[in-house]
N, C-alpha and C positions, 0 to 999 in steps of 0.2 A: 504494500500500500504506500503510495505517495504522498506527503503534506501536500497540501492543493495551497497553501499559503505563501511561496514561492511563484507562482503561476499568478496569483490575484492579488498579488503586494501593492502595485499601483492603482487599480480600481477598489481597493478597502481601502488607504489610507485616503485615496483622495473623495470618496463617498461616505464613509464614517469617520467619526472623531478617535483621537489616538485612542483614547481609554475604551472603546467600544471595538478596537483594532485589536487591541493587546486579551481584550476579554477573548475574542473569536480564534485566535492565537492558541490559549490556552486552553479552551476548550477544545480545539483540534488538536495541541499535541497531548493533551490526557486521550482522548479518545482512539491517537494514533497507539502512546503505551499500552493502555488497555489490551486493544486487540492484539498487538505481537505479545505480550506478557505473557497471557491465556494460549503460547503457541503450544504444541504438544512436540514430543520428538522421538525417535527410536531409535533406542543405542544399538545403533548396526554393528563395531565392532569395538577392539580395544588394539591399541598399537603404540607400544612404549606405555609412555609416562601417561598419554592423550586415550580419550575416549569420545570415540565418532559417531555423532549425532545427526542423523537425519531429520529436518524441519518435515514436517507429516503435512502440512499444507502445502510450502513452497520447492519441496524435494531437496533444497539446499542442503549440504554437506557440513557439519560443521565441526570442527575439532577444538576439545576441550582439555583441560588438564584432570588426571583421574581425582583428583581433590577435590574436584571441585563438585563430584557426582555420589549419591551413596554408596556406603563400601559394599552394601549387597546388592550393588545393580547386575545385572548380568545383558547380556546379547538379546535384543529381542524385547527388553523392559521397554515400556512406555513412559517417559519424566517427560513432566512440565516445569516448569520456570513457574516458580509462587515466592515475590519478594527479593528477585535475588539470587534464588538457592533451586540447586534441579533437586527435581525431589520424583519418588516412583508414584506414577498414576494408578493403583492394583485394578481398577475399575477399568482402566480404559485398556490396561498389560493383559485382563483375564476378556474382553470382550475382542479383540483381535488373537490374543493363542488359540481361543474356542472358534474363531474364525476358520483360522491358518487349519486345525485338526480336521475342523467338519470339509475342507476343502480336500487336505489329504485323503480322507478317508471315502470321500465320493471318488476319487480319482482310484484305488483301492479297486471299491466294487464295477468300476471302468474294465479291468482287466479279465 
């Protein structure tokens, strides 16, 4: 997602007043954190020190330092970002494993 604030800087300043500029400002870049904060991600693997995180909405790649992720994450866990801190989603880890199973297992009776 893009600030649209950049793009409409000269039609807001010159059509609202500063303080009515700086509010629509602030309003969009809360609502821009909001939604990336709430990202979700999948620890695709581990390599070294880093652990590689796949953004579940944008497919982006992302590599982290293993500190910075729980000590029992494992390959395949689901973390979101809450405050700061990757933390394991179990809700959202246990409704795509049961995913992933029931797909193998049709593929299974395929044969």
């Amino acid at each position: 997602m893009n600030l649209d604030l950049f793009n409409n800087l000269g039609k807001n300043i010159s059509s609202n007043s500063s303080n009515n500029f700086i509010d629509n400002f602030i309003n969009e870049l809360k609502n821009f954190l909001d939604k990336n904060s709430n990202s979700l991600y999948t620890l695709d693997r581990f390599e070294g020190d880093f652990a590689i995180l796949e953004n579940r909405n944008t497919k982006k790649m992302t590599d982290i330092p293993i500190s910075n992720i729980p000590s029992n994450a494992k390959e395949g866990d689901i973390l979101k970002l809450s405050n700061g801190s990757y933390v394991i989603d179990y809700k959202e880890t246990n409704i795509v494993s049961n995913r992933i199973r029931d797909k193998m297992d049709n593929l299974k009776k395929l044969k």
